[in-house]
mmCIF file as gemmi writes it, N, C-alpha and C atoms, coordinates in Angstrom:
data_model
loop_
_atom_site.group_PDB
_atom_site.id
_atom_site.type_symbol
_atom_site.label_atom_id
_atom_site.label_alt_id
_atom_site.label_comp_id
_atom_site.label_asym_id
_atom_site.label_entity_id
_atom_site.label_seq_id
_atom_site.pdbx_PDB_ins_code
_atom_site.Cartn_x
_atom_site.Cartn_y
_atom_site.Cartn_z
_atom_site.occupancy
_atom_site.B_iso_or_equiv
_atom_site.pdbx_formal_charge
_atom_site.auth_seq_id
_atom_site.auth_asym_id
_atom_site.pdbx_PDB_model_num
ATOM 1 N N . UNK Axp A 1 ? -10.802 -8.255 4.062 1 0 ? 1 A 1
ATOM 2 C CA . UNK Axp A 1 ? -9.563 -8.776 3.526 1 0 ? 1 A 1
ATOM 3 C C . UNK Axp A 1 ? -8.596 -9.139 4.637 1 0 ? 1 A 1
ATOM 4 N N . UNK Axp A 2 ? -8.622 -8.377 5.873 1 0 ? 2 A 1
ATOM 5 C CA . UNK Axp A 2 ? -7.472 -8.169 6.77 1 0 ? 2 A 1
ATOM 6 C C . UNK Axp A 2 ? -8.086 -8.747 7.931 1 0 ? 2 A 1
ATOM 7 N N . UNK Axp A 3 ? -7.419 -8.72 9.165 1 0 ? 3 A 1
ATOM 8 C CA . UNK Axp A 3 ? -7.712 -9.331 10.604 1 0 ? 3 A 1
ATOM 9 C C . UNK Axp A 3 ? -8.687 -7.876 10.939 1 0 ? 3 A 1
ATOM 10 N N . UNK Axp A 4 ? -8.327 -6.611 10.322 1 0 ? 4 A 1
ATOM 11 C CA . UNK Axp A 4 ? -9.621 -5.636 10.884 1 0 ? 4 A 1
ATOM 12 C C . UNK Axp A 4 ? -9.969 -4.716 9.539 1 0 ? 4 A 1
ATOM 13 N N . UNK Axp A 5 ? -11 -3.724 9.696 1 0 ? 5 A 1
ATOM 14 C CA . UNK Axp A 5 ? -11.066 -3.44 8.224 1 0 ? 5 A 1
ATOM 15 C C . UNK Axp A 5 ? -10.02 -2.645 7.872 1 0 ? 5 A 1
ATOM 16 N N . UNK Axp A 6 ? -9.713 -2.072 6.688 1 0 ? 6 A 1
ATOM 17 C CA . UNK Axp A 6 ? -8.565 -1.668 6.176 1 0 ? 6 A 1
ATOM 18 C C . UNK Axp A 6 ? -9.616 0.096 6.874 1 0 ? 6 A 1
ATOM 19 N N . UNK Axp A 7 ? -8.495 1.083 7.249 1 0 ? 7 A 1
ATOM 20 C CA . UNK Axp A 7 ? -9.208 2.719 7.129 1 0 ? 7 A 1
ATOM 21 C C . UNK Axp A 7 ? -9.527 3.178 5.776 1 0 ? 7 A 1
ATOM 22 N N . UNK Axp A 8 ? -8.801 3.308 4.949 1 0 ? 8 A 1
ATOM 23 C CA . UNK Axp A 8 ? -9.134 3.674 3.491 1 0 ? 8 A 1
ATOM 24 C C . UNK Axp A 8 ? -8.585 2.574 2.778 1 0 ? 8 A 1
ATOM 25 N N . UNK Axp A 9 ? -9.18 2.621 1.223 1 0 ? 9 A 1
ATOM 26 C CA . UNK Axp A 9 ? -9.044 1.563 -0.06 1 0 ? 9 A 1
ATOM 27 C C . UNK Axp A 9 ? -8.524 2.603 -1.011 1 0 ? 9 A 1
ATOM 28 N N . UNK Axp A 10 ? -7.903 2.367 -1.753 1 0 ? 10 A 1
ATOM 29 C CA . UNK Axp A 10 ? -7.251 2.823 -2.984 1 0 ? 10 A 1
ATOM 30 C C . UNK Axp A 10 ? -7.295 1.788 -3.505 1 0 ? 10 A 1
ATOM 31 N N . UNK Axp A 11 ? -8.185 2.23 -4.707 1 0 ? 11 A 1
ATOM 32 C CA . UNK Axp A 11 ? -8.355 0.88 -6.528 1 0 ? 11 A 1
ATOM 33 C C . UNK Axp A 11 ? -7.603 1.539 -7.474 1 0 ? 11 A 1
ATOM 34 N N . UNK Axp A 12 ? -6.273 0.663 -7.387 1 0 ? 12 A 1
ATOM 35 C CA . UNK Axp A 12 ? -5.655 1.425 -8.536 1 0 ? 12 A 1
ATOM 36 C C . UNK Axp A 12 ? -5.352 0.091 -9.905 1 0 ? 12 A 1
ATOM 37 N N . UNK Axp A 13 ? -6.297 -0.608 -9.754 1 0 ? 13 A 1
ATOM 38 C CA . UNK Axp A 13 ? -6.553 -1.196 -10.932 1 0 ? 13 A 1
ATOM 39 C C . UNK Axp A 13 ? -6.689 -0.853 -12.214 1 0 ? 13 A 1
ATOM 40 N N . UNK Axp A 14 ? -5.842 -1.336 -13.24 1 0 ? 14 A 1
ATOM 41 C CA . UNK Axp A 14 ? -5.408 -0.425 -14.895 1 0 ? 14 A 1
ATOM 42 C C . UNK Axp A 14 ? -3.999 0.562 -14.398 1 0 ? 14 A 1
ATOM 43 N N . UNK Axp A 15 ? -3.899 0.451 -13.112 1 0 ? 15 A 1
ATOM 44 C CA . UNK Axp A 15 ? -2.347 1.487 -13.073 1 0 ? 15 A 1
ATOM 45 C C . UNK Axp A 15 ? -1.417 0.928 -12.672 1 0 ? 15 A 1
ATOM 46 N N . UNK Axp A 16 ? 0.434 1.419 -13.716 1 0 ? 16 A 1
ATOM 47 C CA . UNK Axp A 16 ? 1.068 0.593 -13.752 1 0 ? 16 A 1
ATOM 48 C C . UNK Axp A 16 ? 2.354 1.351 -12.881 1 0 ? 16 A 1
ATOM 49 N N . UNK Axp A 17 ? 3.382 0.5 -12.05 1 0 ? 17 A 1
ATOM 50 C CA . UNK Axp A 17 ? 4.321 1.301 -11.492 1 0 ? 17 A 1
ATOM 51 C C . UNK Axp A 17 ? 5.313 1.584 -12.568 1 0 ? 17 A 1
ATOM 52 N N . UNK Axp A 18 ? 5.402 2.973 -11.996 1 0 ? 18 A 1
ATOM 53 C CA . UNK Axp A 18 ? 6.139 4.042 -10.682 1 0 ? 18 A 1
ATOM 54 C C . UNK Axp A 18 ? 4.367 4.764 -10.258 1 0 ? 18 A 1
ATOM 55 N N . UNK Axp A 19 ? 3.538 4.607 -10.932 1 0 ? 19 A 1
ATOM 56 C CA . UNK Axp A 19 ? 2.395 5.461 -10.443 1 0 ? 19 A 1
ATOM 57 C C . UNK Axp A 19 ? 1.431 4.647 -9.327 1 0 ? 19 A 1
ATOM 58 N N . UNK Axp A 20 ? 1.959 3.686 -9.193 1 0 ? 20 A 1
ATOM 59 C CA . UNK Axp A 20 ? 1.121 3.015 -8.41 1 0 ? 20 A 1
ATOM 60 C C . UNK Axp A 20 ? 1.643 3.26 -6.718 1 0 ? 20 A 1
ATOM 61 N N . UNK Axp A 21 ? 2.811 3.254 -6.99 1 0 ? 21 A 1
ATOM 62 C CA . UNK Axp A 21 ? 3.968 3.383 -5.626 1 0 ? 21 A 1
ATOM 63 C C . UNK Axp A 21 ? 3.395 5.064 -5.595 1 0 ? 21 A 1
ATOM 64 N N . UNK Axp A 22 ? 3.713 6.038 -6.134 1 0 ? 22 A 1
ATOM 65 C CA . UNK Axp A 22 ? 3.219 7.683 -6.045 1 0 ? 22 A 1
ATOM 66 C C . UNK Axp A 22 ? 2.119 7.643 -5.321 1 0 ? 22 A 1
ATOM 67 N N . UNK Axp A 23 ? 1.101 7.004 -6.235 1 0 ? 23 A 1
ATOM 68 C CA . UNK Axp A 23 ? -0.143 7.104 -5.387 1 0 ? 23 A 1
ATOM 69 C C . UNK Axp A 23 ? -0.371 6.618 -3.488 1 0 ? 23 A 1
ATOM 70 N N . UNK Axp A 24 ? -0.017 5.486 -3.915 1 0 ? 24 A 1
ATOM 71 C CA . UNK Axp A 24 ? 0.061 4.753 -2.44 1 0 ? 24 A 1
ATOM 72 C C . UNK Axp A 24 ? 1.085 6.156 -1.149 1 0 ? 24 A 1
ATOM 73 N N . UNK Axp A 25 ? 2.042 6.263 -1.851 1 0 ? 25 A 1
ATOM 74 C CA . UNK Axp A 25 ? 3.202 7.41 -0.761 1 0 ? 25 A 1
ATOM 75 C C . UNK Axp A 25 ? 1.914 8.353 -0.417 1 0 ? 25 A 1
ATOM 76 N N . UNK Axp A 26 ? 1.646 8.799 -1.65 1 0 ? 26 A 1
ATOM 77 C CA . UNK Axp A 26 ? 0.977 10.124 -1.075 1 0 ? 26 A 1
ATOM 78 C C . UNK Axp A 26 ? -0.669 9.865 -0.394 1 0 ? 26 A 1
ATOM 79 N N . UNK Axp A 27 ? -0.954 8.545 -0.643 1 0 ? 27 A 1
ATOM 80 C CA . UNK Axp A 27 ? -2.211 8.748 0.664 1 0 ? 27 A 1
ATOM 81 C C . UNK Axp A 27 ? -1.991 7.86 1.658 1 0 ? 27 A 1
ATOM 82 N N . UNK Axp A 28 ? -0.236 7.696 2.299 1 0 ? 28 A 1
ATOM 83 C CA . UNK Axp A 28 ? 0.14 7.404 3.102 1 0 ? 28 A 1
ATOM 84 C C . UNK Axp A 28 ? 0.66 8.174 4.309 1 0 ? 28 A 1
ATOM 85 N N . UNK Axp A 29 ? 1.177 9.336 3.751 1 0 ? 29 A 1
ATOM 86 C CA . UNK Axp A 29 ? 1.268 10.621 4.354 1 0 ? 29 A 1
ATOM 87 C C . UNK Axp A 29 ? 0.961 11.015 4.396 1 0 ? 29 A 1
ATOM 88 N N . UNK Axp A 30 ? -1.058 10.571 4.321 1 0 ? 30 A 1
ATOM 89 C CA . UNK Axp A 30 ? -2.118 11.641 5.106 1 0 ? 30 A 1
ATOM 90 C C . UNK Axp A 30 ? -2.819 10.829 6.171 1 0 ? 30 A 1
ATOM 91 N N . UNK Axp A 31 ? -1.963 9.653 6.54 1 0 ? 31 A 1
ATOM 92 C CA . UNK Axp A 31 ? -2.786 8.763 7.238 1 0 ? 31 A 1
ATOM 93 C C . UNK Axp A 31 ? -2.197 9.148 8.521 1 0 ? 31 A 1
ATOM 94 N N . UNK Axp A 32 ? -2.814 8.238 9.774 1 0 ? 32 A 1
ATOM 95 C CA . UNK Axp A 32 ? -2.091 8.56 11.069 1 0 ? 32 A 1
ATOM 96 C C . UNK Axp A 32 ? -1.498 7.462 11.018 1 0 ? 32 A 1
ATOM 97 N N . UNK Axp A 33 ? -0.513 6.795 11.931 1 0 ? 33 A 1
ATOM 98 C CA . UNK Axp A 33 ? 0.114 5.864 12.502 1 0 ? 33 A 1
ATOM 99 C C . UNK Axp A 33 ? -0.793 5.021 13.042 1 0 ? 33 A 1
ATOM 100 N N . UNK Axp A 34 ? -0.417 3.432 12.278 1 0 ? 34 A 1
ATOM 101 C CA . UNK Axp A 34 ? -1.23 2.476 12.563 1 0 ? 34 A 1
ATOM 102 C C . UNK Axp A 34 ? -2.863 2.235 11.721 1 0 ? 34 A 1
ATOM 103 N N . UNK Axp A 35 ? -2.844 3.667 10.823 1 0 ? 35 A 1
ATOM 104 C CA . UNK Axp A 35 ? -3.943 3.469 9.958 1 0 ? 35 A 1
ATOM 105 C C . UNK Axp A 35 ? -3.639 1.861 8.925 1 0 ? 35 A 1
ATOM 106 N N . UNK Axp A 36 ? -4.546 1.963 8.49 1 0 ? 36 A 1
ATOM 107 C CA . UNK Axp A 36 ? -4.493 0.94 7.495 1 0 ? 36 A 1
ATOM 108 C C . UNK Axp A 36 ? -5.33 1.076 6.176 1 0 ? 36 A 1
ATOM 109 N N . UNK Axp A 37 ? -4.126 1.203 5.301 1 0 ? 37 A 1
ATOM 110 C CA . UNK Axp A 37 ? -4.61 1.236 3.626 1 0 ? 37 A 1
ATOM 111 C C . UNK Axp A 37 ? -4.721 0.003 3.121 1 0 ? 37 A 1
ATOM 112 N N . UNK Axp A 38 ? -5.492 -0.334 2.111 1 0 ? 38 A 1
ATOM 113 C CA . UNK Axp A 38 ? -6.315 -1.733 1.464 1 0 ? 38 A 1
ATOM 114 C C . UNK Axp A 38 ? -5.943 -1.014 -0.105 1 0 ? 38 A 1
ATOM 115 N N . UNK Axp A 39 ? -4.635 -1.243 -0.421 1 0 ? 39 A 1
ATOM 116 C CA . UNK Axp A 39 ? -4.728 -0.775 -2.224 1 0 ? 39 A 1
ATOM 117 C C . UNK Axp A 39 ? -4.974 -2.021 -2.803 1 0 ? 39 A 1
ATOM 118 N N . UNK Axp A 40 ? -5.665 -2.421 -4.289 1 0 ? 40 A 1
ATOM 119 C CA . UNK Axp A 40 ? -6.191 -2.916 -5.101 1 0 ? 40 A 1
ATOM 120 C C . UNK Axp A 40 ? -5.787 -2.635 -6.491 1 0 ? 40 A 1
ATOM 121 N N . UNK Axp A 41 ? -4.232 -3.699 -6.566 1 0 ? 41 A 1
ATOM 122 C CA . UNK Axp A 41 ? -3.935 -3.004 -8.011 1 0 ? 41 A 1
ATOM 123 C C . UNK Axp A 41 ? -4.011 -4.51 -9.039 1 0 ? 41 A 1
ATOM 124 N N . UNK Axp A 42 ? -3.549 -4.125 -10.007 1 0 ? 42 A 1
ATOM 125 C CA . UNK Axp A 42 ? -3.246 -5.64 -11.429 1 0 ? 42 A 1
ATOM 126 C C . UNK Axp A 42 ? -2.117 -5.278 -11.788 1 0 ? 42 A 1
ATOM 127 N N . UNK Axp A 43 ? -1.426 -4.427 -11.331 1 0 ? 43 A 1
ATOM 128 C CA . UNK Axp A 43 ? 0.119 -4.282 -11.489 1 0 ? 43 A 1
ATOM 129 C C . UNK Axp A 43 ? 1.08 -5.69 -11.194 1 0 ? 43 A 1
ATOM 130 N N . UNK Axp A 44 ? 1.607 -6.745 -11.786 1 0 ? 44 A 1
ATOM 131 C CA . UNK Axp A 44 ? 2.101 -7.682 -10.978 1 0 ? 44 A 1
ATOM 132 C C . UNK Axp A 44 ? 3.718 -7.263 -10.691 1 0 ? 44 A 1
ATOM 133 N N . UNK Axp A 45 ? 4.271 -6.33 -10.553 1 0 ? 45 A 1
ATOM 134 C CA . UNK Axp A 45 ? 5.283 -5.443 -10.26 1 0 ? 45 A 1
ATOM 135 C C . UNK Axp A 45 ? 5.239 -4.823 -8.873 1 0 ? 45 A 1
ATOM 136 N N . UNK Axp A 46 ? 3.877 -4.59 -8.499 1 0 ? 46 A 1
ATOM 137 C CA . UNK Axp A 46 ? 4.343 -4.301 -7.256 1 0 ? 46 A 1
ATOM 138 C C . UNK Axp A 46 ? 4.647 -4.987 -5.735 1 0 ? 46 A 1
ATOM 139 N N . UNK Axp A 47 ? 4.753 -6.524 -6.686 1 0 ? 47 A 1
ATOM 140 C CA . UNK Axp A 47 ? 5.225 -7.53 -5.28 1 0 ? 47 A 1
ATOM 141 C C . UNK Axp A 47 ? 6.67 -7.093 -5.271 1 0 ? 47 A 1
ATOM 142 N N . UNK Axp A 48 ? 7.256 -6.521 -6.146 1 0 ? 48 A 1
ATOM 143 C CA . UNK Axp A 48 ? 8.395 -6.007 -5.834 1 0 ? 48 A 1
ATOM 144 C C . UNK Axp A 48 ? 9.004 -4.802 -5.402 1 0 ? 48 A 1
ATOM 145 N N . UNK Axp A 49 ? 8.123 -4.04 -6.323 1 0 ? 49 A 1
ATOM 146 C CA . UNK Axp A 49 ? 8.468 -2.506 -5.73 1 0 ? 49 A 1
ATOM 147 C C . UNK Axp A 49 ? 7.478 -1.86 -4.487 1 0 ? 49 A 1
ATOM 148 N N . UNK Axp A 50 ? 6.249 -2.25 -4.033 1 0 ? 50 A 1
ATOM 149 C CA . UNK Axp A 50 ? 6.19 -2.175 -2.739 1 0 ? 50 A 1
ATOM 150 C C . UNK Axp A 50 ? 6.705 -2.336 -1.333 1 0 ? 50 A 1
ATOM 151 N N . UNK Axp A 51 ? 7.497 -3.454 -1.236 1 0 ? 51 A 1
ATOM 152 C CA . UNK Axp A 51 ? 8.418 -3.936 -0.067 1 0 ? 51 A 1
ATOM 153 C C . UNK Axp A 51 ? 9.62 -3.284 -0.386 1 0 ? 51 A 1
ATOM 154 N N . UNK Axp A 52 ? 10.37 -2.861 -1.365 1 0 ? 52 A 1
ATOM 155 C CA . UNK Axp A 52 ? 11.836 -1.807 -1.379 1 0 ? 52 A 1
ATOM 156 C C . UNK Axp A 52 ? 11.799 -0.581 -1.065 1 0 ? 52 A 1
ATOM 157 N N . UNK Axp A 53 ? 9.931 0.28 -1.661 1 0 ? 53 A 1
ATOM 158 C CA . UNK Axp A 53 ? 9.734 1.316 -1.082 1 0 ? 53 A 1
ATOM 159 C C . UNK Axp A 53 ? 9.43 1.432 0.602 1 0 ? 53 A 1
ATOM 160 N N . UNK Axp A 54 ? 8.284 0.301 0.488 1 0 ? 54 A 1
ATOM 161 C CA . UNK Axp A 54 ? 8.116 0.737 2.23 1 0 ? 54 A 1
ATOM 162 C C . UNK Axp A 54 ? 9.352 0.203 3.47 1 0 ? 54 A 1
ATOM 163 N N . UNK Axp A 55 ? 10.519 -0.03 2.795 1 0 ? 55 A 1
ATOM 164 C CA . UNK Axp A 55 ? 11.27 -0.583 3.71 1 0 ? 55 A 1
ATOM 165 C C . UNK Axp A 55 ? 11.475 0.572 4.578 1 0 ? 55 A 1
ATOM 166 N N . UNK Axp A 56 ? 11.421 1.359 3.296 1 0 ? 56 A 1
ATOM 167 C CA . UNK Axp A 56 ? 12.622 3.015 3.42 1 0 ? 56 A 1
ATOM 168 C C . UNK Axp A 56 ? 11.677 4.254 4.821 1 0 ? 56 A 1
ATOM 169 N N . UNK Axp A 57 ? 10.129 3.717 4.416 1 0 ? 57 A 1
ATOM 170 C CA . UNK Axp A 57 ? 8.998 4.798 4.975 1 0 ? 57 A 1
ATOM 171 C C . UNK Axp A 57 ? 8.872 4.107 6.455 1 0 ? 57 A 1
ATOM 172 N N . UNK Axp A 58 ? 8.769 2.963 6.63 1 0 ? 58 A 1
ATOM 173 C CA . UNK Axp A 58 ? 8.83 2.72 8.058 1 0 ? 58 A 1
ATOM 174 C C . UNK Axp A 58 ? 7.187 2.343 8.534 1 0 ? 58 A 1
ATOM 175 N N . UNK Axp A 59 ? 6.649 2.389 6.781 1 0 ? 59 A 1
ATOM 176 C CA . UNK Axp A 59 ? 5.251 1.545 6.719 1 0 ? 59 A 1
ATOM 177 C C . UNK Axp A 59 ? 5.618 -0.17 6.484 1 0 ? 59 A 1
ATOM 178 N N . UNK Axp A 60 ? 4.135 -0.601 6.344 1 0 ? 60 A 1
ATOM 179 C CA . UNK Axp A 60 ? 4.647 -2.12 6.275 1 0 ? 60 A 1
ATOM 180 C C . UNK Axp A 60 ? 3.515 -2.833 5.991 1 0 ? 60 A 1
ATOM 181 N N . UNK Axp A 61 ? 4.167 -3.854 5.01 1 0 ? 61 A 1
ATOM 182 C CA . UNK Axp A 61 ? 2.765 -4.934 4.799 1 0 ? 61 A 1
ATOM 183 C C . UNK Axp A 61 ? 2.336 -6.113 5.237 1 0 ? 61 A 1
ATOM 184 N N . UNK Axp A 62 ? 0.871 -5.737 5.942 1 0 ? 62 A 1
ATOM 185 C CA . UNK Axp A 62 ? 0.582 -6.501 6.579 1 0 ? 62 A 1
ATOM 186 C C . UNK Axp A 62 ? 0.215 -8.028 6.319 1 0 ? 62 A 1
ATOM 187 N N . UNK Axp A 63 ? -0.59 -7.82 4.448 1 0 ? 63 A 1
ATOM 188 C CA . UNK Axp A 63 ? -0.621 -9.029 4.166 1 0 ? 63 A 1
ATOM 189 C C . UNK Axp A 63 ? -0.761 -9.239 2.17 1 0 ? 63 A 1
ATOM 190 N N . UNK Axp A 64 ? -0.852 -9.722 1.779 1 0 ? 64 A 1
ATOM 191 C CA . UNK Axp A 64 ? -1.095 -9.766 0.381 1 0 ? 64 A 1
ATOM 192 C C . UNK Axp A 64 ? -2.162 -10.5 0.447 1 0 ? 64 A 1
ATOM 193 N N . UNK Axp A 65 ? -3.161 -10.353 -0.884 1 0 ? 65 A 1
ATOM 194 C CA . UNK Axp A 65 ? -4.368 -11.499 -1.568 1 0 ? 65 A 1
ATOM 195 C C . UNK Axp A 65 ? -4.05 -11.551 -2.859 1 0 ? 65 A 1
ATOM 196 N N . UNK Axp A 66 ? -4.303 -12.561 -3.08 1 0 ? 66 A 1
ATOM 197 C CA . UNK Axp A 66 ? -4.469 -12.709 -4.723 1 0 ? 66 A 1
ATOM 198 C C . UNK Axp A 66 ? -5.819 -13.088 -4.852 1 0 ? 66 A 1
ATOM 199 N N . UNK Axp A 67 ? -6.207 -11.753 -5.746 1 0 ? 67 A 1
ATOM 200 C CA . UNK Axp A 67 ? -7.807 -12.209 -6.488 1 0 ? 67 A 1
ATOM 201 C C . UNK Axp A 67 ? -8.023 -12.779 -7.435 1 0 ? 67 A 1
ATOM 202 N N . UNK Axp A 68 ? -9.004 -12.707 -8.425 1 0 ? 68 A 1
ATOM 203 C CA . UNK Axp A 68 ? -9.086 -13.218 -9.452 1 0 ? 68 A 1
ATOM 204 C C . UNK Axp A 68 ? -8.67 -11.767 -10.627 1 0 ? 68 A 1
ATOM 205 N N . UNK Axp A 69 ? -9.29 -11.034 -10.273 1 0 ? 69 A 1
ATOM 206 C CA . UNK Axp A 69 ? -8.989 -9.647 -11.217 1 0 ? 69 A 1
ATOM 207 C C . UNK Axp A 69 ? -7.722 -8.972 -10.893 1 0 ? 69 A 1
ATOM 208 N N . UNK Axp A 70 ? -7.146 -8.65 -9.262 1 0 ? 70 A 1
ATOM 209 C CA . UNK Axp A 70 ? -6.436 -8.314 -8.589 1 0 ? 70 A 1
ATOM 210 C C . UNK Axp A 70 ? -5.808 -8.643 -7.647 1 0 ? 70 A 1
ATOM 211 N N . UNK Axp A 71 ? -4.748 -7.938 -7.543 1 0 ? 71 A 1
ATOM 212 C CA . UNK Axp A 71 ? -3.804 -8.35 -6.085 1 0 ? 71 A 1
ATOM 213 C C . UNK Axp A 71 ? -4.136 -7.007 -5.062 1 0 ? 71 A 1
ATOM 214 N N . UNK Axp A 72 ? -4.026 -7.602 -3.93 1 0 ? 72 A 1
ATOM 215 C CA . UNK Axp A 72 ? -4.671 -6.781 -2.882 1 0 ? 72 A 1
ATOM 216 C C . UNK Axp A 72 ? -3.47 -6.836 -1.837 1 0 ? 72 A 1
ATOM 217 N N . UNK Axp A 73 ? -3.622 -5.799 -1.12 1 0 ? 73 A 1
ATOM 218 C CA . UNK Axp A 73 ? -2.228 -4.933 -0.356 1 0 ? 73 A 1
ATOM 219 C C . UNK Axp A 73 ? -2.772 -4.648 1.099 1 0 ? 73 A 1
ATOM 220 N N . UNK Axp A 74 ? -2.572 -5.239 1.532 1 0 ? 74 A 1
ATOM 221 C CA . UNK Axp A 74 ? -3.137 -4.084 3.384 1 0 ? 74 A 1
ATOM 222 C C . UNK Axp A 74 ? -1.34 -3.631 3.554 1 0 ? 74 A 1
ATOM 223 N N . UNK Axp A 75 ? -1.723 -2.49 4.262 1 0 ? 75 A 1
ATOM 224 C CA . UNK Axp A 75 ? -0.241 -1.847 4.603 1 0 ? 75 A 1
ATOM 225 C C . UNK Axp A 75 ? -0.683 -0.678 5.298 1 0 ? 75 A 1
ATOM 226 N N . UNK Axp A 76 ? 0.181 -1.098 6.822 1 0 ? 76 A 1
ATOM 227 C CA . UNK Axp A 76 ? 0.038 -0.062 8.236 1 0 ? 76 A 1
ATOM 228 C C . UNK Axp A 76 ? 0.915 0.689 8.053 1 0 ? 76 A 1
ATOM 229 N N . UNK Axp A 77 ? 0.496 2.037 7.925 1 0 ? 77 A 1
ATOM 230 C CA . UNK Axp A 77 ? 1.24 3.121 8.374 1 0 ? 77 A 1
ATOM 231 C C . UNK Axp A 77 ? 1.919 3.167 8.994 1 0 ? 77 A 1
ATOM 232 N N . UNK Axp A 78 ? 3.342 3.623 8.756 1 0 ? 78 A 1
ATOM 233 C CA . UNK Axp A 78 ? 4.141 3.629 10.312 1 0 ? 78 A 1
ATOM 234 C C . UNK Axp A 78 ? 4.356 4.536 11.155 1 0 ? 78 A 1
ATOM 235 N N . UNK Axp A 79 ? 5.259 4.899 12.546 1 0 ? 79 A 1
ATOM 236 C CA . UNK Axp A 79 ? 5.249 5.803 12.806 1 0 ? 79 A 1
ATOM 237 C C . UNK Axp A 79 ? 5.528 7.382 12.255 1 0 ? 79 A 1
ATOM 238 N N . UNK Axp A 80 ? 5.363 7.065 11.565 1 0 ? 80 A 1
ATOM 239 C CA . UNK Axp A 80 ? 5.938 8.955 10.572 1 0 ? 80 A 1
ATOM 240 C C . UNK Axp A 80 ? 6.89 9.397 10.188 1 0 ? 80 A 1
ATOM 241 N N . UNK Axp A 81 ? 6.887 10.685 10.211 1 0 ? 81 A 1
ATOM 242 C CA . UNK Axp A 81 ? 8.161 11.185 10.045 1 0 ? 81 A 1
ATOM 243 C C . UNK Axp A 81 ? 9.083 10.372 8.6 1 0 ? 81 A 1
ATOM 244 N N . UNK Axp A 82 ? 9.301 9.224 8.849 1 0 ? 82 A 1
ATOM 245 C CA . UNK Axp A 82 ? 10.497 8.63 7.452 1 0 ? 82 A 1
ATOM 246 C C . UNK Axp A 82 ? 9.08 8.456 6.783 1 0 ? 82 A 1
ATOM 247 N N . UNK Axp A 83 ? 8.178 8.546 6.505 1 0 ? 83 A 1
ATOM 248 C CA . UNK Axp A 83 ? 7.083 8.373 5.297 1 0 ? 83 A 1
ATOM 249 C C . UNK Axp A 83 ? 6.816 9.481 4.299 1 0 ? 83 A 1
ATOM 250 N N . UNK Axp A 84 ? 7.731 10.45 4.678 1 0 ? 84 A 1
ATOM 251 C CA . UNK Axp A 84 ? 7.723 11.445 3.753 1 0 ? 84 A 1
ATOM 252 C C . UNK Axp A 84 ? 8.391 11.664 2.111 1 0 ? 84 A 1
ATOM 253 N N . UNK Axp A 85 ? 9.35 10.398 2.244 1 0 ? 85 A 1
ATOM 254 C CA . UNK Axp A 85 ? 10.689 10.533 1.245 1 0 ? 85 A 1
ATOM 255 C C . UNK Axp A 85 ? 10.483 9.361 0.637 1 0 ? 85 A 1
Protein backbone atom coordinates (compact mmCIF):
# COMPACT_ATOMS: atom_id res chain seq x y z
CA UNK A 1 0.00 0.00 0.00
CA UNK A 2 2.82 2.39 1.27
CA UNK A 3 6.49 3.43 0.00
CA UNK A 4 7.52 0.42 2.69
CA UNK A 5 5.44 -2.27 4.25
CA UNK A 6 3.15 -1.10 6.89
CA UNK A 7 4.67 -3.06 10.68
CA UNK A 8 1.21 -4.14 11.69
CA UNK A 9 -2.49 -4.07 9.86
CA UNK A 10 -5.56 -3.55 11.78
CA UNK A 11 -9.01 -4.62 9.66
CA UNK A 12 -11.43 -2.82 11.23
CA UNK A 13 -13.87 -3.20 8.53
CA UNK A 14 -17.88 -3.32 9.78
CA UNK A 15 -16.49 -0.84 12.66
CA UNK A 16 -17.91 2.43 13.14
CA UNK A 17 -16.26 5.61 14.97
CA UNK A 18 -15.53 6.44 18.17
CA UNK A 19 -14.42 2.59 18.06
CA UNK A 20 -12.45 2.77 15.26
CA UNK A 21 -10.25 5.82 16.60
CA UNK A 22 -10.05 3.49 20.31
CA UNK A 23 -8.82 0.80 18.49
CA UNK A 24 -6.24 2.49 16.31
CA UNK A 25 -4.93 4.74 19.91
CA UNK A 26 -4.51 1.67 21.59
CA UNK A 27 -2.35 -0.34 19.07
CA UNK A 28 -0.57 2.81 18.65
CA UNK A 29 0.78 2.94 22.02
CA UNK A 30 2.28 -0.33 21.67
CA UNK A 31 4.18 0.58 18.69
CA UNK A 32 7.76 2.12 18.67
CA UNK A 33 8.44 5.41 16.97
CA UNK A 34 8.40 5.44 13.32
CA UNK A 35 6.49 2.05 13.29
CA UNK A 36 3.93 1.93 10.80
CA UNK A 37 0.21 0.87 11.13
CA UNK A 38 -1.89 -0.07 7.80
CA UNK A 39 -5.69 0.21 9.38
CA UNK A 40 -8.44 -0.97 6.92
CA UNK A 41 -11.73 0.47 7.77
CA UNK A 42 -15.47 1.30 5.68
CA UNK A 43 -16.04 3.84 8.21
CA UNK A 44 -16.29 6.98 5.80
CA UNK A 45 -15.96 9.21 9.05
CA UNK A 46 -12.73 8.60 9.68
CA UNK A 47 -11.32 11.00 6.97
CA UNK A 48 -12.31 13.20 9.59
CA UNK A 49 -11.85 12.02 12.86
CA UNK A 50 -8.46 10.49 12.22
CA UNK A 51 -6.47 13.73 11.37
CA UNK A 52 -8.18 15.77 14.66
CA UNK A 53 -7.15 12.79 16.75
CA UNK A 54 -3.67 12.27 15.52
CA UNK A 55 -2.98 15.93 15.45
CA UNK A 56 -3.14 15.78 19.30
CA UNK A 57 -0.73 12.19 19.54
CA UNK A 58 2.09 13.47 17.47
CA UNK A 59 1.35 10.36 15.06
CA UNK A 60 0.64 11.05 11.46
CA UNK A 61 -0.74 10.05 8.18
CA UNK A 62 1.26 9.03 5.86
CA UNK A 63 -1.13 8.33 3.13
CA UNK A 64 -4.81 7.34 2.36
CA UNK A 65 -6.26 4.57 -0.42
CA UNK A 66 -9.45 4.23 -1.50
CA UNK A 67 -10.47 0.64 -2.25
CA UNK A 68 -13.22 -0.80 -3.59
CA UNK A 69 -14.58 -2.40 -0.20
CA UNK A 70 -12.37 0.00 1.93
CA UNK A 71 -10.44 2.95 2.82
CA UNK A 72 -6.98 2.30 3.86
CA UNK A 73 -4.80 4.39 6.43
CA UNK A 74 -0.88 4.08 6.77
CA UNK A 75 -0.02 6.16 9.91
CA UNK A 76 3.66 6.56 11.57
CA UNK A 77 3.91 6.52 14.96
CA UNK A 78 5.29 9.39 16.48
CA UNK A 79 7.74 10.15 18.84
CA UNK A 80 5.76 9.14 22.08
CA UNK A 81 5.06 10.23 25.00
CA UNK A 82 1.80 12.70 23.58
CA UNK A 83 0.33 9.23 22.11
CA UNK A 84 -0.97 8.35 25.24
CA UNK A 85 -4.09 10.82 25.58
Amino acid sequence: MGERPSDKILDLRGWSCPWCILKVKSWLVRMRPGEILEVRCTDPNVKTNFPLILERTGDRIIRWEHKDDYIGVLIRRGAGGKGNG
